[in-house]
N, C-alpha and C positions, 0 to 999 in steps of 0.2 A: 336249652336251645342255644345259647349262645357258647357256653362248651360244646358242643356239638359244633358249631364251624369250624374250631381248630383243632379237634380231633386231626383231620388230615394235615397236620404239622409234627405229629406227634410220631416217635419213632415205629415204625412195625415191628414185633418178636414173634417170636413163635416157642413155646415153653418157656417165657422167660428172655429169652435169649435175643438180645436187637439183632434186626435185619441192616439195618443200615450198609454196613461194608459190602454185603450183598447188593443193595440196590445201589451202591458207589461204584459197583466193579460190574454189572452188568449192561451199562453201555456199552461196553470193551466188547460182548461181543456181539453185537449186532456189526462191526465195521468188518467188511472183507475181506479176506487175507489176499496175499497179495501171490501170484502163481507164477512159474515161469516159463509162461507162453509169451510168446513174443508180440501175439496179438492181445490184450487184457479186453475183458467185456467191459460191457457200459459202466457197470456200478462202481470198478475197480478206477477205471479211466476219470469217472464223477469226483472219486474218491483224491487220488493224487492232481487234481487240479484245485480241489479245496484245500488242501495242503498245503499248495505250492502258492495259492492265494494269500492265504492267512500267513504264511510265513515271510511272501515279500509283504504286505503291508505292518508287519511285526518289524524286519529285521532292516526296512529301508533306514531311517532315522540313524538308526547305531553303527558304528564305526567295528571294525575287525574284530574289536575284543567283545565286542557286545553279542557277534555272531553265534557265541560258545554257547548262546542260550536258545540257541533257535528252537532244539529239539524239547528243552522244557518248555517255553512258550508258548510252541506251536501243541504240543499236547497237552497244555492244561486248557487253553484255547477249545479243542477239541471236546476235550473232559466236558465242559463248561455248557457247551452246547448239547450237546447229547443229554447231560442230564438236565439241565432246565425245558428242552422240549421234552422231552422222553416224560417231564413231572406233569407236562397239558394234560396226559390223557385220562380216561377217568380211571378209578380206582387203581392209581398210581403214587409213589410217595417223594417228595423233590428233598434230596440231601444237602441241597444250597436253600430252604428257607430256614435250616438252622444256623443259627447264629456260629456254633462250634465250630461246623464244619467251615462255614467262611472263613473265621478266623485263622484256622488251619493251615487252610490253603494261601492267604494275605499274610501273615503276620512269615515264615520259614522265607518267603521269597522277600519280601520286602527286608530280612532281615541280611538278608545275605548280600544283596545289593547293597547297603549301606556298609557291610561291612568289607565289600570289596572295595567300596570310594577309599575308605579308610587305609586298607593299606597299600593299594597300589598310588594313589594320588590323597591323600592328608590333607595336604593344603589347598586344594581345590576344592575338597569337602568339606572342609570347616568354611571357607570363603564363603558358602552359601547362608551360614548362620548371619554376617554381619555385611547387609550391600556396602558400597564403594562410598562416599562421601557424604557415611552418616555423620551426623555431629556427637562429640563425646559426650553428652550426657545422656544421649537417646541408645549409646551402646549398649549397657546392661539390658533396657528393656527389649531392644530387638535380639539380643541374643536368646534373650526367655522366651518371646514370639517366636523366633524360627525355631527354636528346639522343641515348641511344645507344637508343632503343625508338621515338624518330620516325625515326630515319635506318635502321632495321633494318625498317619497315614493307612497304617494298618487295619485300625480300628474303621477309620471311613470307607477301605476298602469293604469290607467285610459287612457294615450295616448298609453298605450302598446296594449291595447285591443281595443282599436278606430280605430286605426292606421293601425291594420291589417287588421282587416274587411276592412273596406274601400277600403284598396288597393286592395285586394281581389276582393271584388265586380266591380271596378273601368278597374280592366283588365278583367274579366269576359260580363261587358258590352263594352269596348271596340274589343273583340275577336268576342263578338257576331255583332256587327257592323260590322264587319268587314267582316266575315264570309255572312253575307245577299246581301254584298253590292256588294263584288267579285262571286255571283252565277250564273247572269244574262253576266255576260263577261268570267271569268276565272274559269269556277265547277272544276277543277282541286284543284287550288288554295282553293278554298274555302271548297274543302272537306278535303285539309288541318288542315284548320282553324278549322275546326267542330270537328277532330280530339283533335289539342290540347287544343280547349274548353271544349273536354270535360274529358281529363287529367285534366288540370285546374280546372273543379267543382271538379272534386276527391280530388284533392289536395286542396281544400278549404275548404271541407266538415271535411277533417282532421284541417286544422287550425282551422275551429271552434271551433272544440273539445280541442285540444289542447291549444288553447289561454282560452280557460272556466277551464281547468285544472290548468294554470299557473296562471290565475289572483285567483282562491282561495288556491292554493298551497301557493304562495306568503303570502297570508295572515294570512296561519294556521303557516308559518315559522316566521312570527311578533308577533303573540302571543308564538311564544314557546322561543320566547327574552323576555316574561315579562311576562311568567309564571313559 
């Protein structure tokens, strides 16, 4: 029984073969293409105002040079959402409650970011290891502190947005077990239950969104330390 709840953690194949990159790239096409009529329907119109959303609250903070990333941020941004709701529905599989795939996506962009502070601006970069009128014998160990909270960034990103989902989903099937199982003895009870499972998807449909907000937020505030 208790295997059985993380069953739906586990990758889908089919001969063998993981489905994964299939359900990573099938978001992609549920979004619209974009036509060249001078009038765009609703969904298209829906569509480039959430774009245009997500990209000023991504690109306001950063200065000109931070701009170059818009189109990556704003579509991992995208990515992110599509597939954490896309993972609510039922017999569906979420590619962000694995750990891998988080890492993945955190660890390439975080790394790159730091490696652009490096060599456009060096000494603004390193200046973040040691603040301004520490005392000398407190330098070695703040320099071990700040080195070991950039290079763990990654890692936080990645279990922050694993971590949630998961649980998410984890009381979402435990509510619904739970709910099927009290119908047949106590429908009182159980129309309880059904009640706050279905608060709980509400409230998860929002974490989705909001953990897909934080984990590229996060990342547009790491480049704007090394741009």
């Amino acid at each position: 029984m208790n295997l059985a709840f993380f069953d739906q953690f586990s990758s889908p194949s089919l001969l063998g073969i993981p489905l994964i990159l299939i359900s990573m790239t099938f978001p992609a096409l549920l979004l619209p293409s974009l036509s060249n009529r001078w009038i765009p329907d609703r969904l298209a119109t829906l569509q480039l105002w959430l774009i245009n959303l997500i990209t000023k609250q991504l690109m306001t903070p950063l200065d000109k040079k931070g701009h170059k990333w818009a189109l990556i941020l704003t579509s991992l941004m995208i990515f992110l959402l599509l597939v954490n709701l896309l993972g609510l529905l039922p017999y569906t599989f979420t590619p962000t409650t694995q750990l891998s795939v988080s890492l993945a996506l955190a660890f390439p962009l975080w790394l790159a970011t730091l490696l652009m502070g490096m060599r456009n601006q060096p000494s603004v970069s390193l200046s973040h290891l040691l603040p301004e009128g520490t005392p000398t014998l407190l330098i070695p160990a703040l320099v071990l502190i700040e080195t070991t909270s950039i290079l763990i960034r990654p890692l936080a990103l990645g279990v922050r947005l694993t971590a949630n989902l998961t649980a998410g989903h984890l009381l979402i099937q435990l509510i619904a077990t739970a709910t099927t199982a009290l119908l047949p003895t106590m429908p009182g009870v159980s129309l309880l239950t059904l009640t706050i499972l279905l608060l709980l998807t509400i409230l998860e449909v929002a974490v989705a969104v909001i953990q897909a907000y934080v984990f590229v937020l996060l990342l547009s505030l790491y480049l704007q330390e090394n741009t």
